[in-house]
N, C-alpha and C positions, 0 to 999 in steps of 0.2 A: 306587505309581508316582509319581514328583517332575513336577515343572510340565515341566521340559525333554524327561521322559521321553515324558509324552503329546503337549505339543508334537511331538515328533520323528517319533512314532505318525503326529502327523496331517498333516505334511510329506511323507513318504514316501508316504501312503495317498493323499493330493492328488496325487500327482505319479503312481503308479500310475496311479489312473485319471485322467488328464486324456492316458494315452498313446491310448486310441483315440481322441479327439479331431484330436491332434495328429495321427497317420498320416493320417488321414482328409482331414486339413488340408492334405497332400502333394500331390493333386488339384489339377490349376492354380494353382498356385503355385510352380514349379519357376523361374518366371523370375526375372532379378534386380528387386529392389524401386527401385534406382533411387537408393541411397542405401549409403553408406559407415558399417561399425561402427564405437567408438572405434579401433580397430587396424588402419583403414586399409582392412579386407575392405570387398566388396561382397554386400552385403547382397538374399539368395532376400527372396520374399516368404514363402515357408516359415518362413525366420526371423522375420522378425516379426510375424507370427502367433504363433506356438509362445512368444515372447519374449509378448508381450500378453495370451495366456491365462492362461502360467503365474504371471504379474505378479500378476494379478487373483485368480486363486484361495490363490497362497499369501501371499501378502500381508492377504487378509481372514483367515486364522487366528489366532488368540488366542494371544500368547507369539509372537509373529515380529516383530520389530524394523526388521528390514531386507532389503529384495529388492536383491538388484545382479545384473546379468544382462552376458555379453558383449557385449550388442547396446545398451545404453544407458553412459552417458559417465559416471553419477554414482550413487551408491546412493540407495533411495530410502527414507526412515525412517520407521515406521507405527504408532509408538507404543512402549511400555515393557517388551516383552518381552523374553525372556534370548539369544534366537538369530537369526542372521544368515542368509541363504542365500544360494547365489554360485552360478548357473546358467548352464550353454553349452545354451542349449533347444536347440540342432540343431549335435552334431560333424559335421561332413563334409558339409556342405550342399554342397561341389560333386560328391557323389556321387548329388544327387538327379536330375540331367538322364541320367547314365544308369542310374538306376534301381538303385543298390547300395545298401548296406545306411550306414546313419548312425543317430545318434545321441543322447541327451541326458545331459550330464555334470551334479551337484548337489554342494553340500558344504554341510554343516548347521554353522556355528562358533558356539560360547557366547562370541564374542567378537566387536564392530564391526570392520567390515571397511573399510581391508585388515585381515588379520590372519594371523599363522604358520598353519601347516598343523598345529602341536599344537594348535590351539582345536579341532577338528573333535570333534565328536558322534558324528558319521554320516556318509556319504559313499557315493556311487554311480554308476550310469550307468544308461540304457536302449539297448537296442539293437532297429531296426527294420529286422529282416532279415526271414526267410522267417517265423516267428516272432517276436513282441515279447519278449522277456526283460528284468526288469532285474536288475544284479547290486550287492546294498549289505551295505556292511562300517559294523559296529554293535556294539558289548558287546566287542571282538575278536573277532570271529565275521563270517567272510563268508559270505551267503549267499545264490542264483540261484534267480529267480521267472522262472515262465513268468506273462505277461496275459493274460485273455482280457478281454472284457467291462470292464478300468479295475481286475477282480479277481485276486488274487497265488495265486497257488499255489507252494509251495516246489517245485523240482526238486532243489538239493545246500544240507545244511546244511553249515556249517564246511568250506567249499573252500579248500583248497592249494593252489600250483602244486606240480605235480608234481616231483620229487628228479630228474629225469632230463630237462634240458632238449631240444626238440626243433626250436625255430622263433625265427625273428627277423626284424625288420622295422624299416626304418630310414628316416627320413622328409628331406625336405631335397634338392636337387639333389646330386649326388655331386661334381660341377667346385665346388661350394661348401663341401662337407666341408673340415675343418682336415687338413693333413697327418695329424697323430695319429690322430684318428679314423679316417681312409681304412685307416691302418696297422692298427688294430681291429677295423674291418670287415671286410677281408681275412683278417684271421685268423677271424672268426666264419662266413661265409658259406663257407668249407670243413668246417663242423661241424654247423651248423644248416641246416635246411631256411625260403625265404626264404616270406614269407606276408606282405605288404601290401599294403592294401587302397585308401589314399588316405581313409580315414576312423581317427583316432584311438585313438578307440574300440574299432571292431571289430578293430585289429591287438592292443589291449591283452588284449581278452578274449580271443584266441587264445593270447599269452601265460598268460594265466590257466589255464587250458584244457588247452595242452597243453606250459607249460614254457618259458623262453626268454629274450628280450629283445626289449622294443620302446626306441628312442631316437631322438627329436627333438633333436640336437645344436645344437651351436654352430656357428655359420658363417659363414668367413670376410665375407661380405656381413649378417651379422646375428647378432654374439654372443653375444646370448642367445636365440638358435635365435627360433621360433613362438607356442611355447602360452603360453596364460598364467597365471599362478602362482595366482589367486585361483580361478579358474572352471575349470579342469584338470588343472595339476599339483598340487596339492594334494590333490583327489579323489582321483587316479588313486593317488598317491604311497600315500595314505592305506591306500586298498584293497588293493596291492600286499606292502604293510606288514604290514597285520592278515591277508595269507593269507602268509604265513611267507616272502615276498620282499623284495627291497631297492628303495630311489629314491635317486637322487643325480642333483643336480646337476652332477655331475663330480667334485666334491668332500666335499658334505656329503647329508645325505639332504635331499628336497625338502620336508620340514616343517620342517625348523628352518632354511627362509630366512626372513630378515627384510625382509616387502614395505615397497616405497616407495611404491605408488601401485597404487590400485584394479586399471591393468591390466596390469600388470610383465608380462614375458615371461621364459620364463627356459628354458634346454637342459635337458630329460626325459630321464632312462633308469631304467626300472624292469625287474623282472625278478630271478632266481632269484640268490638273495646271492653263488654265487663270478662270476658272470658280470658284474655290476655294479661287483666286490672288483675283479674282473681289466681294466677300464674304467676305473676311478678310478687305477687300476697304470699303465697306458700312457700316462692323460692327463698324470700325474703327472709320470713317466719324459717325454715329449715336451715339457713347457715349461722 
């Protein structure tokens, strides 16, 4: 096993267990903190919390170079190891007042950050629903752990979306949708059955799950849609990838953008390869 491999072992293993922490951490803390992320959000204290511990534990690992999280402005450097990690410790934190299900997005890079979405290692999410699961794409191989205790139990090795899409979920006010896209949607919500949740994450892994599209588009008040490319679409892209589906940005896949800055934002669509083919086709066709 190489330095990055065990490193990587023990990023993901840290990040397992420091979930029942985190839930736990849910508990009075639903309000806002009082304070603005780089990107303008307002900031639960959920998040920083969740941002603080996770700072602290993977950062003291041997071979981790760099922590950079959503909720702080600059990466932080911790010595001379090979790998970088870029973390959304809480997608959907406005789902925590009432009590849905969110998140925590990770991306392992053998490269300082920012950096393409080809540097990725590893890459993953947790989801803190009825159930804690996390789902991480590794070796090409994705594969879904139930937590109990901060401990992994495999439930599916090597997951695919499904050949037969069934659901789609589309993020962004709709009076803010581009024409184009409106036109896309249109045609997909008479095919697919619609499943969104107001958390990232959970609309991704339904994708996963059961086939489809999720997309955080471009929009007319905000071009490059929401998420952002370091701590999100690159994960998401990453994992969507290595289970036999597609990401684009509208045009290219979401790994080989070339970031400008730690918190670029940039329009998501990942999802089963003709559905994504037939997206980059309209957006195409409409400019």
């Amino acid at each position: 096993m190489t330095d990055i491999d065990s490193t990587t072992d023990q990023i993901i293993a840290t990040i397992a267990r420091s979930t029942s922490d985190i839930r736990q951490g849910f508990v009075g803390r639903r309000e806002t903190a009082g304070n603005e992320n780089p990107s303008g959000e307002i900031q639960a204290k959920a998040d920083v919390y969740a941002d603080e511990l996770l700072a602290e534990r993977l950062s003291a690992i041997d071979g981790v170079a760099q922590y950079a999280s959503e909720e702080r402005t600059a990466v932080g450097n911790h010595g001379d190891g090979a790998l970088s990690v870029a973390i959304d410790p809480l997608d959907g934190t406005s789902n925590l007042r009432s009590n849905n299900p969110l998140g925590t997005v990770f991306g392992i890079y053998d490269e300082p950050l920012p950096a393409r979405g080809t540097a990725l290692v590893a890459a993953g999410y947790v989801i803190y629903g009825p159930i804690t699961t996390m789902v991480c794409a590794r070796d090409d191989t994705v594969t879904e752990y139930e937590i109990i205790g901060g401990e992994r139990s495999v439930v599916t090795e090597n997951s695919t979306l499904p050949e037969t899409p069934r659901v789609y979920g589309f993020g962004g006010r709709v009076p803010n949708w581009t024409d184009v896209f409106r036109e896309f949607a249109s045609e997909i919500e008479t095919e697919l059955e619609l499943h969104y949740s107001g958390a990232m994450i959970n609309d991704v892994n339904q994708v996963l799950i059961h086939g489809g599209i999720f997309a955080y588009p471009a929009l007319e008040d905000s071009p490059n849609g929401k998420l952002r490319l370091q701590f999100e679409a690159n994960p998401i892209g990453y994992i969507v990838e290595t289970a036999g589906g597609r990401s684009s940005d509208g045009t290219q896949s979401l790994l080989d953008v070339e970031p400008t800055d730690l918190h670029d934002r940039i329009p998501l669509h990942v999802g089963n390869t003709e559905l994504i083919d037939r997206l980059e086709s309209t957006l195409d066709a409409g400019e």
